[in-house]
PDB file of N, CA, C and O in Angstrom:
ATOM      1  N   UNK A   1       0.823  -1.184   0.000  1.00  0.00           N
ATOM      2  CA  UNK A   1       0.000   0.000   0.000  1.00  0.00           C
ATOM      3  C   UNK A   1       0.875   1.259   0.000  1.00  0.00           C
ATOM      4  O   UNK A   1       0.734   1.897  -1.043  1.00  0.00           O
ATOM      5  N   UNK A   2       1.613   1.719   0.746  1.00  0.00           N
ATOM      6  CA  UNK A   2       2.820   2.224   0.477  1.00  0.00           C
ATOM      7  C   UNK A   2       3.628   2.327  -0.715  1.00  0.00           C
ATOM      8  O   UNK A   2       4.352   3.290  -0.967  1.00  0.00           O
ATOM      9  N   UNK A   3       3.524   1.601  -1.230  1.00  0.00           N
ATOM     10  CA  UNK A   3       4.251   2.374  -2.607  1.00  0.00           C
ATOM     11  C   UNK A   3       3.195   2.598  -3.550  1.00  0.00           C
ATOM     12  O   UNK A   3       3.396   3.482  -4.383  1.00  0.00           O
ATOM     13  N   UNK A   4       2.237   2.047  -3.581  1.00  0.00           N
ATOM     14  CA  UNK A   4       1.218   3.046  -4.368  1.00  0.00           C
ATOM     15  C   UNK A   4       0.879   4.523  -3.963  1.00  0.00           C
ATOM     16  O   UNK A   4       0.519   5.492  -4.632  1.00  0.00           O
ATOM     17  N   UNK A   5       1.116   4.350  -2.661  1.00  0.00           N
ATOM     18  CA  UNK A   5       0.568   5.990  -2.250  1.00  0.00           C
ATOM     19  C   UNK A   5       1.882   6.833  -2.057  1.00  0.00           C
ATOM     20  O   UNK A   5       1.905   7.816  -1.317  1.00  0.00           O
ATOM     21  N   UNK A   6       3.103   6.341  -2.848  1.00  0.00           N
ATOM     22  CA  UNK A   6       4.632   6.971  -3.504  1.00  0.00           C
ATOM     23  C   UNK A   6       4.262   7.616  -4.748  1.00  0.00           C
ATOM     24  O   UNK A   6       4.741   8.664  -5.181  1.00  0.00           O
ATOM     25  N   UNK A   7       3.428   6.947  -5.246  1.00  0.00           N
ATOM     26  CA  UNK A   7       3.112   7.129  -6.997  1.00  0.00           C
ATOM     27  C   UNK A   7       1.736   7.738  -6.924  1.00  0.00           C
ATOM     28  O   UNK A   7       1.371   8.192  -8.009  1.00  0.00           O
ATOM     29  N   UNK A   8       0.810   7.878  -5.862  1.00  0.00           N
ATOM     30  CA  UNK A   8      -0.417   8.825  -6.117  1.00  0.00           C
ATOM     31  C   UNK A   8      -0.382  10.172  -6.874  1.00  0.00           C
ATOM     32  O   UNK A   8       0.319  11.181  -6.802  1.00  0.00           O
ATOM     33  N   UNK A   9      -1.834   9.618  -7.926  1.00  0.00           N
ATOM     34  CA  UNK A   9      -1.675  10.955  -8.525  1.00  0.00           C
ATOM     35  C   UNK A   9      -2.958  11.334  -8.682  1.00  0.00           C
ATOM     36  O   UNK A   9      -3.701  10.801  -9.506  1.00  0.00           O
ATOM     37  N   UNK A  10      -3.290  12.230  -7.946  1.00  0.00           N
ATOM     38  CA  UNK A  10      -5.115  12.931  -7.696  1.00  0.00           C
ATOM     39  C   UNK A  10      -5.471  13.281  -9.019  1.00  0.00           C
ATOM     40  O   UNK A  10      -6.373  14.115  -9.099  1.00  0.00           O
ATOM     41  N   UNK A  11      -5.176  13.019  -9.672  1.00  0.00           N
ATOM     42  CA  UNK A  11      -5.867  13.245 -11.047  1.00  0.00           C
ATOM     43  C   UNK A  11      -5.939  12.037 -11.832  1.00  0.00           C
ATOM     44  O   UNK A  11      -6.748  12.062 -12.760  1.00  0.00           O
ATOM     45  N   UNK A  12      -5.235  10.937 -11.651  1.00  0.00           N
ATOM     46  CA  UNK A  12      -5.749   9.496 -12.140  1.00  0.00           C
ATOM     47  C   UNK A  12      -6.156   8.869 -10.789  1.00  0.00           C
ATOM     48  O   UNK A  12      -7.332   8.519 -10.886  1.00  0.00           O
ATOM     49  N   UNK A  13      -5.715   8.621  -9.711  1.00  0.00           N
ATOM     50  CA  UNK A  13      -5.980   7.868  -8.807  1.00  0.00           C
ATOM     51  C   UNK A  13      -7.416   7.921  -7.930  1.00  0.00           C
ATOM     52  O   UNK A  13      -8.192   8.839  -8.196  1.00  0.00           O
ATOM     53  N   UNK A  14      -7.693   7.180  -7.135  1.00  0.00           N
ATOM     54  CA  UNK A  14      -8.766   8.051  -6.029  1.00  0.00           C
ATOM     55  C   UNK A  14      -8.600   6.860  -4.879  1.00  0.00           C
ATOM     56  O   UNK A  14      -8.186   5.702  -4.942  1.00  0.00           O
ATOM     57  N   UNK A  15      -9.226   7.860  -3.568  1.00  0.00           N
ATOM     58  CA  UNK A  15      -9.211   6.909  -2.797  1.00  0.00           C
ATOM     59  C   UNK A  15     -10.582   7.666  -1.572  1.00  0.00           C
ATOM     60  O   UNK A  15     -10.771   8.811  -1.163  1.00  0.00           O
ATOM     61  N   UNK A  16     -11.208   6.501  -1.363  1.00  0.00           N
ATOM     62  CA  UNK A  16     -12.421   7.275  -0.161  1.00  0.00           C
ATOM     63  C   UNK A  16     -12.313   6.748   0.767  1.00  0.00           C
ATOM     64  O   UNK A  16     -12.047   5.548   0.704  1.00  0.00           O
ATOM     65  N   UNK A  17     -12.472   7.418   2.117  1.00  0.00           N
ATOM     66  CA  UNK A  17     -13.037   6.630   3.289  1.00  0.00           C
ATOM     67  C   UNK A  17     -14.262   7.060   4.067  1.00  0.00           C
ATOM     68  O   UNK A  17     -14.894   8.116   4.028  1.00  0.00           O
ATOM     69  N   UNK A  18     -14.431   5.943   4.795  1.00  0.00           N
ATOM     70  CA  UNK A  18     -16.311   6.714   5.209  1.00  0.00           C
ATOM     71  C   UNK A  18     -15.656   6.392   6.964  1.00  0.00           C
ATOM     72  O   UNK A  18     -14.987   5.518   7.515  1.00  0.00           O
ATOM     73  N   UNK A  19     -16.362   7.749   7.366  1.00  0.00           N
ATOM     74  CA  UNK A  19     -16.054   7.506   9.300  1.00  0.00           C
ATOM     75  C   UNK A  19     -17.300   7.838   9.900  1.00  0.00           C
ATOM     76  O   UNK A  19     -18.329   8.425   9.569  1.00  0.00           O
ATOM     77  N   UNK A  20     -16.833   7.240  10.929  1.00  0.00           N
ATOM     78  CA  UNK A  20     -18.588   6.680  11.477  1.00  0.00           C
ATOM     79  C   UNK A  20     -17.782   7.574  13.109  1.00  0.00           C
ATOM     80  O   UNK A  20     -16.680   7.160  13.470  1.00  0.00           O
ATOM     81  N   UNK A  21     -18.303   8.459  13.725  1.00  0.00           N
ATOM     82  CA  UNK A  21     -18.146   8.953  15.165  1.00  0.00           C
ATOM     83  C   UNK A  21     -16.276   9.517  14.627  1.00  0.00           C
ATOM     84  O   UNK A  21     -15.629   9.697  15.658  1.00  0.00           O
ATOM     85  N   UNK A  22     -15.925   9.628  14.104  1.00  0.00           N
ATOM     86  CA  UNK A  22     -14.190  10.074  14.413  1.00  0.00           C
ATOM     87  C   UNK A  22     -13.055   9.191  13.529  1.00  0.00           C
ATOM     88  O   UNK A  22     -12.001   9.543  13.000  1.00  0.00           O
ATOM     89  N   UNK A  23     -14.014   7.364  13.638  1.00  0.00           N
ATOM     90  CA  UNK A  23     -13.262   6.685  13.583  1.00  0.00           C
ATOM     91  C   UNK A  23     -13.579   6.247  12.044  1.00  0.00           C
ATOM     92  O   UNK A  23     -14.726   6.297  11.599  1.00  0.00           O
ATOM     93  N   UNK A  24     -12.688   5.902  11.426  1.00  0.00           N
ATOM     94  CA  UNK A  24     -12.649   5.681  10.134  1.00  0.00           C
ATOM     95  C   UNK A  24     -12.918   3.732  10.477  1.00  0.00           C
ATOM     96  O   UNK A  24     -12.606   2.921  11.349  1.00  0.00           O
ATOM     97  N   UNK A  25     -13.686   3.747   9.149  1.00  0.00           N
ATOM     98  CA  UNK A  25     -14.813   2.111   9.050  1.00  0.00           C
ATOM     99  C   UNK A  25     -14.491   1.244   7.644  1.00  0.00           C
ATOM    100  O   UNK A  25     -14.540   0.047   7.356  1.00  0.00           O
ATOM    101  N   UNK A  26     -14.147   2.431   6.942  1.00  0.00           N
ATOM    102  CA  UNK A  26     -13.556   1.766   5.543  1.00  0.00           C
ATOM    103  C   UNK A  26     -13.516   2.263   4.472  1.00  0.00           C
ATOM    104  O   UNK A  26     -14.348   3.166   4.374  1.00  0.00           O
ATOM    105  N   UNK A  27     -12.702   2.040   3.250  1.00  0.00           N
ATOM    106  CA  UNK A  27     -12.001   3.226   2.950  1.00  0.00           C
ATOM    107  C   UNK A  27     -11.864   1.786   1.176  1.00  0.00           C
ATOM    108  O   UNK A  27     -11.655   0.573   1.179  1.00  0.00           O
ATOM    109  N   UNK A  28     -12.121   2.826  -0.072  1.00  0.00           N
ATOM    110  CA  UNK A  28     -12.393   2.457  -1.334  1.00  0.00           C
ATOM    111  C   UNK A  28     -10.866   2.784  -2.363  1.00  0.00           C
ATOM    112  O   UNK A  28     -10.910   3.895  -2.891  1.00  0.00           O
ATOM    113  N   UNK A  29      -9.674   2.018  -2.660  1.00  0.00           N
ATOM    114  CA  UNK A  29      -8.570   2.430  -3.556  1.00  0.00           C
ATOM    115  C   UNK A  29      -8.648   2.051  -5.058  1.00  0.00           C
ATOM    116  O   UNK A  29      -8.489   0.955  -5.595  1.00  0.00           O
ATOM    117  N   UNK A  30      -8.965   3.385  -5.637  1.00  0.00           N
ATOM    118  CA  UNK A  30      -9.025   2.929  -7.543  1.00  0.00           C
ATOM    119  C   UNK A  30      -7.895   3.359  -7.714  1.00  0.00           C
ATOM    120  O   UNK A  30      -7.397   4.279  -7.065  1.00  0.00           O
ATOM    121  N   UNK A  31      -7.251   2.610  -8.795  1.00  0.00           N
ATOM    122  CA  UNK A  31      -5.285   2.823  -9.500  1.00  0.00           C
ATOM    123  C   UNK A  31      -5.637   2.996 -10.741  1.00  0.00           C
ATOM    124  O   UNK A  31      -6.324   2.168 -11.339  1.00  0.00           O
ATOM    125  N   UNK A  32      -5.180   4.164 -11.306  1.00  0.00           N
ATOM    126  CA  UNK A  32      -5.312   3.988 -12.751  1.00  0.00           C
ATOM    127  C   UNK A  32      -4.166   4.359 -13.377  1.00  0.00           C
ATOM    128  O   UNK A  32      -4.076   5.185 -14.285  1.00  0.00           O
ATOM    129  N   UNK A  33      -3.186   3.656 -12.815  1.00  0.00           N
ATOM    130  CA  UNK A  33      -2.032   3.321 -13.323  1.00  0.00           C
ATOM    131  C   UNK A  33      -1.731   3.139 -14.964  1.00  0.00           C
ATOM    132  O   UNK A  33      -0.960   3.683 -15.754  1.00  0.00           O
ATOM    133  N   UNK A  34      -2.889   1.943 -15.072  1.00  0.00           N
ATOM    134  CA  UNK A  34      -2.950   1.209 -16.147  1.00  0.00           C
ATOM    135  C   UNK A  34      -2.353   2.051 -17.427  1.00  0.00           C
ATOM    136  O   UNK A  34      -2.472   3.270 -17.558  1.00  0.00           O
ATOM    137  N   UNK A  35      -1.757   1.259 -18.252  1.00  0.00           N
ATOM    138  CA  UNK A  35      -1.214   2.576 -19.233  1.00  0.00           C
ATOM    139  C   UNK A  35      -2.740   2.733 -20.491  1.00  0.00           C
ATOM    140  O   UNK A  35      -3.049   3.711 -21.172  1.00  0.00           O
ATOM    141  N   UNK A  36      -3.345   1.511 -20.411  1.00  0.00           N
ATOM    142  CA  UNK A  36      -4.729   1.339 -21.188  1.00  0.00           C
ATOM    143  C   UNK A  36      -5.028   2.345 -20.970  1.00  0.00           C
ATOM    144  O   UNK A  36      -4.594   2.897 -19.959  1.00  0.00           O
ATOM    145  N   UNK A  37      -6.041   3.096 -21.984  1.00  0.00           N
ATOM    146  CA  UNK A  37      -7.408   4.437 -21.453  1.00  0.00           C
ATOM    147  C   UNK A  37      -8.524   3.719 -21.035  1.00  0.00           C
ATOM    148  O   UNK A  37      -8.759   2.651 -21.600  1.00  0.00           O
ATOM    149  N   UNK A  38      -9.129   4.046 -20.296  1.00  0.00           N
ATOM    150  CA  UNK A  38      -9.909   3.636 -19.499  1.00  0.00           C
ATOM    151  C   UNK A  38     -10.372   2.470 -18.646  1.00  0.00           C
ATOM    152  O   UNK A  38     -11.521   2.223 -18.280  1.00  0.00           O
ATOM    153  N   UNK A  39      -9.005   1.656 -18.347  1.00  0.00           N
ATOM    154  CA  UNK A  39      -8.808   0.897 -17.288  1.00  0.00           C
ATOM    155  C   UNK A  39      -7.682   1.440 -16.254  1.00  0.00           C
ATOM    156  O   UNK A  39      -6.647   2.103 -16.321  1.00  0.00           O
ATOM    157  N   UNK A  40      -8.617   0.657 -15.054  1.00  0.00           N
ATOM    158  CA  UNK A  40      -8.352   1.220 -13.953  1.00  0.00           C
ATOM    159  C   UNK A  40      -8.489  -0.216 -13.158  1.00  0.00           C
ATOM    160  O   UNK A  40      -8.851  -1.308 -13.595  1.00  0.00           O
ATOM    161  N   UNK A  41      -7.988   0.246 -11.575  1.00  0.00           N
ATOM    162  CA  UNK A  41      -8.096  -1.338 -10.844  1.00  0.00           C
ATOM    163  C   UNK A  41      -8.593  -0.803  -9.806  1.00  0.00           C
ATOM    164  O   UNK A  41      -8.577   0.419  -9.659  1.00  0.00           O
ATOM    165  N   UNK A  42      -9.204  -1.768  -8.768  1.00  0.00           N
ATOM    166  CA  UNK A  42      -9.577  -1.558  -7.598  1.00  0.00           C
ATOM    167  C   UNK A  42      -8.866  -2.192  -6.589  1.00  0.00           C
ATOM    168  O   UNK A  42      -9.107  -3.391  -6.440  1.00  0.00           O
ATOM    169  N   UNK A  43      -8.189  -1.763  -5.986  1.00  0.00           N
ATOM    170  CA  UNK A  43      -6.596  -1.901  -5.129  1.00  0.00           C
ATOM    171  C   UNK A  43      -7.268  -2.437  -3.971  1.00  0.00           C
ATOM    172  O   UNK A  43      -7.295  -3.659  -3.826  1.00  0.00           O
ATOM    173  N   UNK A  44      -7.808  -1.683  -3.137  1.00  0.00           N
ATOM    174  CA  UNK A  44      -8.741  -1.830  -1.825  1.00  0.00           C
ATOM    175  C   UNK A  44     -10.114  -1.695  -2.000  1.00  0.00           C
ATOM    176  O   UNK A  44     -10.834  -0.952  -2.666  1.00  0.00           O
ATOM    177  N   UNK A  45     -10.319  -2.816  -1.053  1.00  0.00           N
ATOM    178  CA  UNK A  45     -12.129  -1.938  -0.577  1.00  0.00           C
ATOM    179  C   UNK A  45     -12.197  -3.120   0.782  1.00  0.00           C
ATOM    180  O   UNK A  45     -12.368  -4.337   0.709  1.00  0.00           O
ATOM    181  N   UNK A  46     -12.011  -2.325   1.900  1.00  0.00           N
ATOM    182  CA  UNK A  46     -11.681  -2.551   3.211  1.00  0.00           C
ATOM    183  C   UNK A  46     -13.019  -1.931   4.025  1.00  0.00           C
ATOM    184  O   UNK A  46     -13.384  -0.774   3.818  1.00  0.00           O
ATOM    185  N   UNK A  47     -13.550  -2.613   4.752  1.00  0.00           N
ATOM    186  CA  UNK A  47     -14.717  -2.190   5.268  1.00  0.00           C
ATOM    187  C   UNK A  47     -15.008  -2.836   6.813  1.00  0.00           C
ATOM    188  O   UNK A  47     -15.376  -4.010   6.848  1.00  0.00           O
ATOM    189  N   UNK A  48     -14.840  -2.049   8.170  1.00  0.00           N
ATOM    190  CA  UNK A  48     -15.268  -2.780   9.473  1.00  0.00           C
ATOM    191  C   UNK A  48     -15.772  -3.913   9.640  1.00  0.00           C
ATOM    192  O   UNK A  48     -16.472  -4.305   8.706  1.00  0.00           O
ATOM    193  N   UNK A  49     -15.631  -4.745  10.725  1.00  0.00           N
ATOM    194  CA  UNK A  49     -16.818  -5.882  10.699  1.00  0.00           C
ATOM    195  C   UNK A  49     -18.107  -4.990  11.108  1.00  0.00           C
ATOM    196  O   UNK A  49     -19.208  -5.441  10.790  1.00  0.00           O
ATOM    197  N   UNK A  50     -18.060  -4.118  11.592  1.00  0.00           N
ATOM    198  CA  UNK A  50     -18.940  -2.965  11.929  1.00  0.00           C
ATOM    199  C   UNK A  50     -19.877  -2.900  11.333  1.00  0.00           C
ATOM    200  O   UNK A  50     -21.055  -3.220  11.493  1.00  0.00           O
ATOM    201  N   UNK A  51     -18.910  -2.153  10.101  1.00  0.00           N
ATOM    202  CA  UNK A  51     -19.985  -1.788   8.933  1.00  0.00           C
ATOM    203  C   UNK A  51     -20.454  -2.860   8.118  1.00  0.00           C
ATOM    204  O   UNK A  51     -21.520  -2.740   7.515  1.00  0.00           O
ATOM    205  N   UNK A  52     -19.796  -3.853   8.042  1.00  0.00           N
ATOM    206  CA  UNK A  52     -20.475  -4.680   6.910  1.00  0.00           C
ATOM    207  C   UNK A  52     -21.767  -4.960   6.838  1.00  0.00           C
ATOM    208  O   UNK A  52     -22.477  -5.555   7.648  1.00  0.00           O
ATOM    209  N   UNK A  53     -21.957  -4.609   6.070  1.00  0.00           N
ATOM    210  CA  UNK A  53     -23.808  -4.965   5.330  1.00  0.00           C
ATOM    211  C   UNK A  53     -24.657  -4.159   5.793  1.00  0.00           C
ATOM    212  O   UNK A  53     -25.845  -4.319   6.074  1.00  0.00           O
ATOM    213  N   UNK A  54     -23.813  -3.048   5.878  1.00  0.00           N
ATOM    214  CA  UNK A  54     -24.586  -1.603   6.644  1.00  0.00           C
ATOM    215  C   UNK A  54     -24.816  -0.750   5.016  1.00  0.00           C
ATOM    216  O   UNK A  54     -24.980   0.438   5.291  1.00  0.00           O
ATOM    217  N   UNK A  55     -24.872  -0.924   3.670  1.00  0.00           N
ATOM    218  CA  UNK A  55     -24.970   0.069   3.063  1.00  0.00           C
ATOM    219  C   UNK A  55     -23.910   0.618   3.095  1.00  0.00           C
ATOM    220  O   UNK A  55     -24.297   1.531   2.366  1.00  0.00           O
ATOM    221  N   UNK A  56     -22.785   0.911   3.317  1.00  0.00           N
ATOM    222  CA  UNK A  56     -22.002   2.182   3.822  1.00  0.00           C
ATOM    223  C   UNK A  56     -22.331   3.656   2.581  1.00  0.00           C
ATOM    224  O   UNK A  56     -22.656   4.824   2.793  1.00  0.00           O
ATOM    225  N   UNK A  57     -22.114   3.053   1.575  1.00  0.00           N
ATOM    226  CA  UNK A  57     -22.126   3.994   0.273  1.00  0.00           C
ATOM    227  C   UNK A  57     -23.267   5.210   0.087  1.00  0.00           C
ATOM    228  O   UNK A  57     -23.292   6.188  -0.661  1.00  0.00           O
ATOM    229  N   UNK A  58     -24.386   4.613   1.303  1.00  0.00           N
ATOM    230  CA  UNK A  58     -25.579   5.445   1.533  1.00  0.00           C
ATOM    231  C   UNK A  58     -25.141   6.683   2.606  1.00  0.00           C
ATOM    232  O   UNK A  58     -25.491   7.862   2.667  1.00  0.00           O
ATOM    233  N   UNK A  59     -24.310   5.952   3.336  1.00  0.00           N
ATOM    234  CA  UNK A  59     -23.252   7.591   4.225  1.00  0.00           C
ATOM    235  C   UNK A  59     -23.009   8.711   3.754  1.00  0.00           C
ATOM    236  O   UNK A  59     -22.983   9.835   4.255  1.00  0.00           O
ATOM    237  N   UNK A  60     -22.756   8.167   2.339  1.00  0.00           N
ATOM    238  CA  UNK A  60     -21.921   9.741   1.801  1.00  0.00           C
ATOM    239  C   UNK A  60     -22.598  10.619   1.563  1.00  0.00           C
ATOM    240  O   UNK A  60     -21.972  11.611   1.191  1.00  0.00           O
ATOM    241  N   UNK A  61     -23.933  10.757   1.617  1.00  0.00           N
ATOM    242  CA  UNK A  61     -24.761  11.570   1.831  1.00  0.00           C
ATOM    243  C   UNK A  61     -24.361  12.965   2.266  1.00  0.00           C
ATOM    244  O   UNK A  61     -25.225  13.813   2.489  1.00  0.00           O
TER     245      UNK A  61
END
């Protein structure tokens, strides 16, 4: 994870996290490294035992 986030670049990359009270619950990594146009990968998608099967994506509200 660390060396991808050496090579982050906010204009191809992205990354989200959703926090619930302070504490961060889980957090979404797209790479679009790829030299292809319009492929991209999904690095992470890490989510609490907390949150699971909570919707989270409905948070971002």
């Amino acid at each position: 994870m660390s060396a991808f986030f050496e090579c982050y670049d906010p204009n191809k990359d992205l990354t989200l996290t959703v926090s619930k009270h302070g504490r961060v619950e889980g957090s979404v990594t797209i790479d679009h490294s790829n030299e292809k146009e319009g492929v991209a990968h999904l690095r992470w998608f890490i989510v609490s035992d907390e949150m699971r099967g909570k919707t989270m994506g409905t948070l971002c509200d």
